[in-house]
N, C-alpha and C positions, 0 to 999 in steps of 0.2 A: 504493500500500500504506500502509495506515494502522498510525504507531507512536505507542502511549499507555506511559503510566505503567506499565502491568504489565511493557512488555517490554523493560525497565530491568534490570540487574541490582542491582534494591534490596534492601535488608536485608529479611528475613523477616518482622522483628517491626515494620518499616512497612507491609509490605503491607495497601493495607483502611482505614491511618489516616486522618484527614482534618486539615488543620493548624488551627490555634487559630484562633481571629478572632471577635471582636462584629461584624454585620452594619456595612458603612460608606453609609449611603443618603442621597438625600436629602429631609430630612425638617428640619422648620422648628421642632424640638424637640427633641435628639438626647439622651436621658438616660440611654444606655447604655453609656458605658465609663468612669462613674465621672472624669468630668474636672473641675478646677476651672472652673467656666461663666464667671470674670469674669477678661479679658487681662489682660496686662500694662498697666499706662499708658502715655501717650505719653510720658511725664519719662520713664520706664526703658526702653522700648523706643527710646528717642531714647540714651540710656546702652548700651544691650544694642549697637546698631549701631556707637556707635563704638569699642566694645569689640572686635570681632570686624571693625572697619576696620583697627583697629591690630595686631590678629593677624592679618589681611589680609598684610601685609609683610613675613613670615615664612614666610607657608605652602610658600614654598621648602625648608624646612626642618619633621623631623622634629618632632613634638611633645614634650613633656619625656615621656619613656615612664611615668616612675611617678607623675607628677601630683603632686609633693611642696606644693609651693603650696595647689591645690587641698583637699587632705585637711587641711591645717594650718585651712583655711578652715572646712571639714567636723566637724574635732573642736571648733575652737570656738564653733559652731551648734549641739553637742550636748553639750557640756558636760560633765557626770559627771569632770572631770579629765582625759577623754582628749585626745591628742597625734597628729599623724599616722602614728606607727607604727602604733595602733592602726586605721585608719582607709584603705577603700579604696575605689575609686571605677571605675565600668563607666560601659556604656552601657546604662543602666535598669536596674532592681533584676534583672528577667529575667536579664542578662548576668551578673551578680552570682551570681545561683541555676546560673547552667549553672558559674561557674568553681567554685563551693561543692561542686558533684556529681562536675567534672571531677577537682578534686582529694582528695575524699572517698570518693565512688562509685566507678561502673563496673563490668566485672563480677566477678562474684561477692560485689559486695556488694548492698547493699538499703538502699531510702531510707522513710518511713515519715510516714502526714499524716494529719488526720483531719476526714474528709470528712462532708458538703460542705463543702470548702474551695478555696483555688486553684488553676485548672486545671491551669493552667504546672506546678505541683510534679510530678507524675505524667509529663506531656508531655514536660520537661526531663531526668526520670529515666528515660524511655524514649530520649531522646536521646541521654543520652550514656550507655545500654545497664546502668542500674544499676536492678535489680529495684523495683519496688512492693508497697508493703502498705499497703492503706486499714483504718483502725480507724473505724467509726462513731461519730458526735457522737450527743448522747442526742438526745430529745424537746423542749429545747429548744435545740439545738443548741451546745451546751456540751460539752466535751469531761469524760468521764468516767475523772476521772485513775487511776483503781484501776483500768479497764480498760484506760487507756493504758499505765500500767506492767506487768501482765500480757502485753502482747503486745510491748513491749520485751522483757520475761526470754524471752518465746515467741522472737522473729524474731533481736534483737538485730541491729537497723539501724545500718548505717555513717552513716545522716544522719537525725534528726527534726526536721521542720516542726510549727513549731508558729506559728499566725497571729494576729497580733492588732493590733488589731481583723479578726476574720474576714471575706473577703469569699467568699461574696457574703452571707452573714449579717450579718455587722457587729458581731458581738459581740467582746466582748474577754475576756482571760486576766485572771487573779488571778495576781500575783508569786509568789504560794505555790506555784499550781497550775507555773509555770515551774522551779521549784525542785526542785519533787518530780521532773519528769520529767529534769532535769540531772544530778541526783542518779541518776538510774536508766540515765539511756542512757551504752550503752558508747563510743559515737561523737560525734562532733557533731550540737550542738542547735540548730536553725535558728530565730530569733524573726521572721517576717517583720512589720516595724511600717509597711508602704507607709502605711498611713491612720494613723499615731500622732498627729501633729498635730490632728485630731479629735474623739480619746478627748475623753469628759466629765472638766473639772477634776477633778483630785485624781488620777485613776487614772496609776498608776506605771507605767516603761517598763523594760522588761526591759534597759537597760541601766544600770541598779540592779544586776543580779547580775553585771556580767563581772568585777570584781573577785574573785570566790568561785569563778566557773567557768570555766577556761581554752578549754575546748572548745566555748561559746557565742556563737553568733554572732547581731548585731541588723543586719537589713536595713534599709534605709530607701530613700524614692525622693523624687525634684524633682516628680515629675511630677504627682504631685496638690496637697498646701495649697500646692506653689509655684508650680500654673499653667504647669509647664514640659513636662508631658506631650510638645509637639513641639521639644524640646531631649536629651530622651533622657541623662538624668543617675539613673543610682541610688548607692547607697553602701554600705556594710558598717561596723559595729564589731565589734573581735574582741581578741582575743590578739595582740598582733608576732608571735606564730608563725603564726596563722591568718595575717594577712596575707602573711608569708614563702613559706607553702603555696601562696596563691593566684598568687602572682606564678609559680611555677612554669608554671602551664598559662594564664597570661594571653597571646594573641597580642602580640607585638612594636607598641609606639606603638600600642595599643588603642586607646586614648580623645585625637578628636583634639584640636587646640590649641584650634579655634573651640568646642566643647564646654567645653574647662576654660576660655574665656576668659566663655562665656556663663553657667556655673553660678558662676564666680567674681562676676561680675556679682551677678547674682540674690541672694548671700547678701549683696553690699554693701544689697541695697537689701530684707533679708527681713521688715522689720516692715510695708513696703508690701503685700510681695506676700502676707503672712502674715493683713492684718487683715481679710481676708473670710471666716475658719476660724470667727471667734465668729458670723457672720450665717449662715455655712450649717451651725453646727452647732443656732442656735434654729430657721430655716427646718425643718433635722432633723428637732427634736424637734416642732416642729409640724404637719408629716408623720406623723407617726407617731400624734401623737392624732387628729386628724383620718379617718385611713384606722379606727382603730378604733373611732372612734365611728359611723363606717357598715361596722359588722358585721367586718371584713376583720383576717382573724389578721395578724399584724405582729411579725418578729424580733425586739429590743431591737438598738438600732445605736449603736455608738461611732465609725461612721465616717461619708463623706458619701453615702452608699446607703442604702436602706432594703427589704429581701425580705419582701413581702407576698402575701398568697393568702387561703384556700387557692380552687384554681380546678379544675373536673372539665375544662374546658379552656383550659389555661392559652394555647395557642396561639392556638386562637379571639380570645381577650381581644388576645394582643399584634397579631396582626392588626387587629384593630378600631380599635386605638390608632392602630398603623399606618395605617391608610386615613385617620386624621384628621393623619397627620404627627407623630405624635409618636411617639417612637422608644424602647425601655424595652429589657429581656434579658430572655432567656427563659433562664435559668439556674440552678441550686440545686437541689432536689428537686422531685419532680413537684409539679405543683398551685401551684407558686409562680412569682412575677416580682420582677424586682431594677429598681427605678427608681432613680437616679443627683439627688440635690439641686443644682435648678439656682437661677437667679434666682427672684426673687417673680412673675416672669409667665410663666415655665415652668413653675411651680410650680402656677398655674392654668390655664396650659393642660392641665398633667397631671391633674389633676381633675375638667376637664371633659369631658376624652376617657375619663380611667378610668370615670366617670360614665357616657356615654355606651354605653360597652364592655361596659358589663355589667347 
């Protein structure tokens, strides 16, 4: 007798879902989940192992539950005068966004984003069972604040996302535009900055306004300009009372030793792992003119992705690509694909497969 998923006693509103994931293949160009493409070095990775040799000899033992260390490390990487109170730290910004919903959300309340934006937001708010409300981005996928406050006074959400640099777009928010909807939502305002490191010079981080907004909170994560994607480090700025909140629904010794022993690491050595942001944000922008001068609409990107089209089959294309090994998402609105900036010879190999492809 054959038992599958359905005859589970699963919750309702999972039935039918499917879980999140970018395809994992193998393929000799992988430009789809937005990773920094260049390792660690052997000087830091020779540093990262004795780091985590030396927590090695403890793992007998609990990890510091609240990572005090760590976040002290975390506020002074981000500067703006914060302190570790301010300042919290999961496993990837994801963990981050479930404890923000855990203890904001759930039900009867409603979390609120404006799409196309990140998957996880919506996924995360089904998860831990607190309503959705998608507002659409205009035409050029810019969030339309008159309309975003409008449907604030409408739903009146316990959480707003707001994303910047957007993925899978890549555009980023105006501080104003951040302010206006701070100013309007009754609940907490979520800034997710995973790709902030990226923004083009000058452009400001929404953690300019936490002094003005007590109920604003800025994600961040390791795993992209720091290359640490498989270390599994995100963080949060917020209020002491935000972080106070979060600690409530954080699981016990969340985040373990080898984790804050390894992201500690990492920020000993951040202008190393930090100085390939200015190559792949020209590689960027060079991408970007490039794809438009052979014909192909293209987003404006502040991060290290670029969503281009428009395609009558976008699938076709990424298959194509696919058969020659190179690996891209098929993600954002119809007719479009999100390639991932890799080195300067992934960079042509993705050009001469898109080339090919189409």
């Amino acid at each position: 007798m054959s038992f599958t998923l359905n005859d589970l006693p699963l919750r309702d509103d999972l039935r039918g879902q499917s879980p999140y994931g970018a395809p994992q293949l193998p393929v000799d160009v992988a430009l789809n989940t937005n990773e920094n493409p260049y390792p660690p070095s052997p000087r830091l990775a020779k540093a990262l192992a004795e780091a985590v040799a030396d927590t090695a000899l403890g793992l007998n033992r609990y990890p510091d539950r609240d990572a005090v260390y760590l976040r002290e490390r975390l506020a002074d990487y981000l500067g703006h005068g914060l302190d570790a109170r301010q300042v919290w730290a999961a496993n990837g910004s994801n963990e981050i966004l479930q404890q923000i919903l855990q203890a904001f959300g759930g039900p009867g309340r409603t979390a609120m984003g404006f799409e196309p934006s990140y998957a996880m937001h919506p996924v995360i708010s089904r998860g831990t069972n607190t309503g959705w409300v998608s507002v659409p981005r205009d035409d050029r996928f810019r969030i339309d604040v008159d309309a975003a406050l409008a449907a604030i006074a409408e739903h009146q959400p316990s959480v707003v996302f707001l994303t910047s640099p957007n993925n899978p777009t890549g555009t980023a928010l105006d501080v104003d535009e951040i302010r206006r909807v701070a100013e309007a939502a009754p609940g907490v305002v979520v800034v997710d900055e995973a790709y902030a490191e990226f923004r083009r010079e000058g452009t400001p981080s929404a953690l300019t306004l936490l002094p003005e907004y007590p109920r604003l909170i800025v994600s961040r994560t390791m795993s992209k300009a720091f290359a640490l994607a498989g270390a599994r480090l995100g963080y949060l700025a917020a209020h002491p009372a935000v972080v106070d909140a979060l600690q409530l629904v954080r699981l016990p010794y969340h985040l373990s030793a080898v984790t804050q022993a390894v992201a500690a690491t990492a920020l000993d050595h951040a202008d190393e792992l930090l100085s390939a942001v200015a190559d792949l944000r020209a590689e960027r922008d060079r991408l970007v003119d490039w794809l438009r001068e052979r014909g192909f609409s293209v987003a404006d990107s502040d991060a290290n992705f670029v969503m281009f089209g428009e395609f009558a089959d976008r699938t076709g294309v990424w298959n194509a690509m696919l058969d020659q090994k190179v690996l891209i998402r098929e993600v954002g609105p119809p007719g479009w694909l999100r390639v991932t900036v890799g080195t300067p010879d992934e960079m042509a190999a993705f050009r001469r497969a898109l080339l090919q492809a189409t």
